[in-house]
C-alpha positions in Angstrom: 128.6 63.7 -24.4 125.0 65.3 -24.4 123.9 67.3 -21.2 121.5 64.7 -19.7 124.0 61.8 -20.4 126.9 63.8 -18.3 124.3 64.6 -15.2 123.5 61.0 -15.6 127.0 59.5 -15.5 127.7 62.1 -12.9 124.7 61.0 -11.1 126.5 57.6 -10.9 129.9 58.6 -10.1 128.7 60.1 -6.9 126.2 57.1 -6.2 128.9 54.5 -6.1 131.2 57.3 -4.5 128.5 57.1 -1.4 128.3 53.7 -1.8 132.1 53.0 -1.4 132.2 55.7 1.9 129.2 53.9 3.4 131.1 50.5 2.6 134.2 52.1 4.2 132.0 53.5 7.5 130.8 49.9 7.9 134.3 49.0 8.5 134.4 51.1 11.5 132.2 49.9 15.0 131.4 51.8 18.2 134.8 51.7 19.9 135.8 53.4 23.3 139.4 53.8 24.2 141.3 54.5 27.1 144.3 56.2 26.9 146.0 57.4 29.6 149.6 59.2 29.9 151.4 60.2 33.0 152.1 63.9 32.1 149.2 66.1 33.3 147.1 68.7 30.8 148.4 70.9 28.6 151.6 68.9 28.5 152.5 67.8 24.8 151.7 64.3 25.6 148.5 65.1 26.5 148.5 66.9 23.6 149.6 64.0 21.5 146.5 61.9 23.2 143.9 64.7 22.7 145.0 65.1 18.8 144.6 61.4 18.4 141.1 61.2 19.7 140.2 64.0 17.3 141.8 62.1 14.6 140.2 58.5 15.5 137.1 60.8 16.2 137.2 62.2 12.4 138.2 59.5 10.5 135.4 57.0 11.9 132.4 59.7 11.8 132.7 59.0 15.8 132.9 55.7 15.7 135.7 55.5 17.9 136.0 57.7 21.1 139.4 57.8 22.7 139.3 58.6 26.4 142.4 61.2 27.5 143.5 59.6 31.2 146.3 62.3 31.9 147.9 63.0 35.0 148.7 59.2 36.0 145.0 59.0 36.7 144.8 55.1 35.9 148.4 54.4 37.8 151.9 54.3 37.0 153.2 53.6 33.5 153.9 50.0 34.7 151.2 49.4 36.3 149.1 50.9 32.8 151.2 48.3 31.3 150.3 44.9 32.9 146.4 46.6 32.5 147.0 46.6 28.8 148.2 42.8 29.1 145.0 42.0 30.8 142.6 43.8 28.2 141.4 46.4 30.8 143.4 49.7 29.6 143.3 50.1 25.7 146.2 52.3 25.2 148.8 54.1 26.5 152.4 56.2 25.9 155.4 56.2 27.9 159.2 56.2 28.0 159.9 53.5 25.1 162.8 52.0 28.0 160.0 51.4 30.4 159.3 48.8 27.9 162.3 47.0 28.7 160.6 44.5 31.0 158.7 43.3 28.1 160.8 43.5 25.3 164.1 43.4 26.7 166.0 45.4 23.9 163.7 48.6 24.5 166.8 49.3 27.1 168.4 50.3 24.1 167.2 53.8 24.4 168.4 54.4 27.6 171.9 54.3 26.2 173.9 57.7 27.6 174.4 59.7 25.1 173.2 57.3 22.0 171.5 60.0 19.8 173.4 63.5 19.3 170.1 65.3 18.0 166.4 65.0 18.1 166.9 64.7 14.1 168.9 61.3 14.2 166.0 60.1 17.2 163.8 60.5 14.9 165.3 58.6 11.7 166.1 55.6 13.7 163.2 55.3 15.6 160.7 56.2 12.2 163.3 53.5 10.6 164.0 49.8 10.7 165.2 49.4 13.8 162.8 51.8 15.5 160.0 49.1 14.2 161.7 46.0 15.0 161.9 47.3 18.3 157.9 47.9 18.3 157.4 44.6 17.0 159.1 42.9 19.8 156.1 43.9 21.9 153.6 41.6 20.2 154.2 38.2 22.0 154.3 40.0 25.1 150.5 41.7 24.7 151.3 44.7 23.4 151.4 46.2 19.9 153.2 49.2 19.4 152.2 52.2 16.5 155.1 54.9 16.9 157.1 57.1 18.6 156.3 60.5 20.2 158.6 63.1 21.8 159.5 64.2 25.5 162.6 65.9 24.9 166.6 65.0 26.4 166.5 64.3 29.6 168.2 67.1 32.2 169.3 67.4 36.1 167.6 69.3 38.7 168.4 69.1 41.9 166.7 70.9 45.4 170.1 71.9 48.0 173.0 71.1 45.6 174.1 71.9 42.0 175.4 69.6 39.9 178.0 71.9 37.9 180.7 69.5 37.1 180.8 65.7 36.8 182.3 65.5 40.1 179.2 66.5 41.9 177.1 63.7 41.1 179.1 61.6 43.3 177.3 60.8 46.3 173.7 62.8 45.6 170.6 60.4 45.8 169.2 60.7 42.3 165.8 59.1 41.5 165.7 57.5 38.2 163.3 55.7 36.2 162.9 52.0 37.3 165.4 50.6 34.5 168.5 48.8 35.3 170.5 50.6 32.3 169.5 53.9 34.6 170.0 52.4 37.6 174.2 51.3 36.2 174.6 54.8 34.6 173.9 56.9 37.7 176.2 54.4 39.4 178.8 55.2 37.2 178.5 58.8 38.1 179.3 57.9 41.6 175.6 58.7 42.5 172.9 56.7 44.4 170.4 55.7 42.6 166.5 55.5 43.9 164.1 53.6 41.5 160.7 55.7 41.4 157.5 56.0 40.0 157.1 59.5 38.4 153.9 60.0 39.9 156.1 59.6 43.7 158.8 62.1 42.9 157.8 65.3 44.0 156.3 64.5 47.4 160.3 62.7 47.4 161.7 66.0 46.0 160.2 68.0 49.0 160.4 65.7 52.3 164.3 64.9 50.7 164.2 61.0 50.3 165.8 62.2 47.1 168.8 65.2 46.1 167.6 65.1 42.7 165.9 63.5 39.8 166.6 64.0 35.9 163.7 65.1 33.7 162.5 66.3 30.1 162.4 70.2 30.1 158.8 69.4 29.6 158.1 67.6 33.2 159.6 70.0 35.0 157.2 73.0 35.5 154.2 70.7 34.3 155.0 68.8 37.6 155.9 72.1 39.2 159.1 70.7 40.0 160.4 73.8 39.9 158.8 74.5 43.3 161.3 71.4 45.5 164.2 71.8 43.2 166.7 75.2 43.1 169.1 73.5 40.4 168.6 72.7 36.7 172.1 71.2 35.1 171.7 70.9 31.1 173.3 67.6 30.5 171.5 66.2 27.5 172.9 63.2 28.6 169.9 60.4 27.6 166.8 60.9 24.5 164.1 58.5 25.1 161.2 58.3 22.5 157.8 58.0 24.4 156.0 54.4 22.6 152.5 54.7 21.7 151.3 51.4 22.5 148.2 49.2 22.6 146.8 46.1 24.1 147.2 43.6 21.8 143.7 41.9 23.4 142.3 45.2 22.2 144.1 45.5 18.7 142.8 41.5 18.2 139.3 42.6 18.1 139.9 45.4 15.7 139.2 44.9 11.4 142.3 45.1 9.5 140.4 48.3 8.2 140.4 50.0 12.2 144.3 48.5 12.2 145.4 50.4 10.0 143.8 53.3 10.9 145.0 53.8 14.3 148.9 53.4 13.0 148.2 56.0 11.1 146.6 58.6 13.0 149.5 57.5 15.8 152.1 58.0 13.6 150.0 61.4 11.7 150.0 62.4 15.4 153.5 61.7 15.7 154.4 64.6 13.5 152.5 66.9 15.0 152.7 66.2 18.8 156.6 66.5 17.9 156.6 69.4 16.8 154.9 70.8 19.8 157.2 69.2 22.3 160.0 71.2 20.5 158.9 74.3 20.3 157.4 74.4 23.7 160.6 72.8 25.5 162.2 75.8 24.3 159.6 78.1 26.2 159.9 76.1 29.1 163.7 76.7 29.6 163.4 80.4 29.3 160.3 80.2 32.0 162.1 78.1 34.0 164.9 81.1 34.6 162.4 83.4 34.9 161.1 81.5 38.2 164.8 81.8 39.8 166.4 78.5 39.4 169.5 78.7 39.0 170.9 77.2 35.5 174.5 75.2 34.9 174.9 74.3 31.0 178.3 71.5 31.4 180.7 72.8 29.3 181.9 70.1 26.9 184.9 69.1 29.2 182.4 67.5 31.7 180.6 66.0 29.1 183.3 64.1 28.3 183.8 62.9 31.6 180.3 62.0 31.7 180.6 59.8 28.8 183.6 58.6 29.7 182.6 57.4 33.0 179.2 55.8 30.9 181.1 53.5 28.6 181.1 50.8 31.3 177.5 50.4 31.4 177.3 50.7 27.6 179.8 48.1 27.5 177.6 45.4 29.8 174.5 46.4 28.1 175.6 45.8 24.7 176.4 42.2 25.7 173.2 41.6 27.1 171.0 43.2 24.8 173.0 41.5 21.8 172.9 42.0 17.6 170.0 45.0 18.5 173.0 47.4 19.6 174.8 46.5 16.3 171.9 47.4 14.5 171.1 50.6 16.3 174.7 52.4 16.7 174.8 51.2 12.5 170.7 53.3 11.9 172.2 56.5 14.2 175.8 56.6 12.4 173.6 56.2 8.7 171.4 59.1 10.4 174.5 61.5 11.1 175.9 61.3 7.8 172.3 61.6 6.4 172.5 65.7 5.4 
């Protein structure tokens, strides 16, 4: 090919290059998004939120602006929820069991003890059954993109430890408003108080409540820490956080702006993972370095723990039906995954 021919066939290449990136900008309108989380900032699922915006922000040439609401600034997580319904709140991310009201079988992650591992969490919920689960949401008004991380869920308590599986008996333990939580702290012999997060602290300080159980995560970005003396590791419940949007919203959108947001949610999903992790670690370490005191259960207590469980997991699994089947067959294909 002579000199002139190659500039000029270059010439075109990059004309109908443009041309296809303008077509694919056209795709894209002036969007703005609300998405708010409970966690306040700096917290990893803030930091998920913020990393999607720059994401949408990148991908559209700014086409779309996502809003960051942290701090439970539009309300509670249920309360975010039946805004979403109405068209009024765009997005947000919460405990995927919160859910449960909608999509009944979302309870299914509040099963004690259902995942051994963050690794296994994540195959199932990346997997089949993770996505059927999402899909549920749909008739209800809601359309879910993926799964982010808040970590196992631990004890801390403000006048009393909980250092054996005895101790739970009789403590008032606020618990997220889900009936599977409600039946498990039950079966520990505790009371259980059904709370908005955004309520506990003030709870934690005037007593209402002996304890609550949180992510590592929550507890010095709440500065629980400050109203509770006690942290007991228990690992006793993983919940994946669902990124979800109003379906009113995701109605309006072009296949093309579809598609786009799952993927950034679920690009973010790697990366606001990752972060959780590695700062949940640093949060333990701080967490002893502030003077409360620390219990790890030793695996004897555990037992007793799960043993006391099966019950719940036992009336849940007839209510909840073939989705428990389903999901005990993804985590048991996860654990023999190497």
């Amino acid at each position: 090919m002579n000199p002139l021919r190659r500039v000029l066939s270059l010439s075109l290449l990059t004309a109908a290059l443009a041309s296809t990136g303008l077509a694919y900008a056209a795709d894209f309108e002036t969007r703005t998004v609300k998405f708010p989380s409970a966690s306040n900032k700096g917290h990893p699922q803030v930091q998920g939120v913020e990393k999607f915006a720059e994401l949408m922000a990148k991908k559209t040439n700014g086409k779309f602006k996502v809003q960051a609401f942290p701090g439970g600034a539009l309300g509670p997580d249920l309360q975010t929820v039946s805004a979403m319904q109405g068209g009024t709140v765009e997005m947000t991310v919460m405990n995927a069991s919160l859910l449960a009201g909608v999509a009944k079988e979302m309870a299914i992650f509040d099963f004690p003890f259902l995942f051994n591992n963050t690794k296994e969490a994540d195959a199932v919920s990346d997997g089949p059954v993770g996505q059927k689960l999402l899909d549920k949401l749909q008739e209800k008004g809601l359309v879910g993109l993926a799964y982010w991380d808040l970590g196992y869920r631990q004890v801390h308590t403000g006048k009393k430890p909980i250092a054996k599986a005895d101790d739970f008996k009789g403590m008032k333990m606020r618990v997220i408003p889900t009936p599977i939580y409600v039946d498990f702290m039950k079966s520990l012999g505790a009371s259980p108080v059904p709370m908005a997060f955004t309520e506990t602290y003030t709870a934690l300080e005037q007593g209402a409540i002996d304890g609550m159980t949180n992510p590592l995560l929550n507890i010095l970005d709440s500065k629980f820490d400050e109203v509770s003396k006690y942290l007991t590791i228990t690992n006793h419940m993983y919940t994946p956080q669902a990124v979800v949007v109003s379906k009113k919203f995701w109605d309006k959108l072009t296949p093309a702006e579809q598609k786009l947001m799952r993927e950034a949610a679920q690009e973010t999903a790697v990366y606001q993972r990752k972060v959780a992790r590695d700062e949940a670690a640093k949060v333990l370490a701080e967490i002893k370095r502030k003077g409360m005191t620390v219990f790890e259960l030793p695996p004897e207590e555990i037992a007793k723990l799960r043993e006391r469980s099966k019950p719940v997991i036992d009336k849940y699994t007839n209510e909840l039906g073939p989705i428990v089947g389903e999901m005990y067959a993804a985590v048991d294909k996860a654990r023999k995954t190497k």
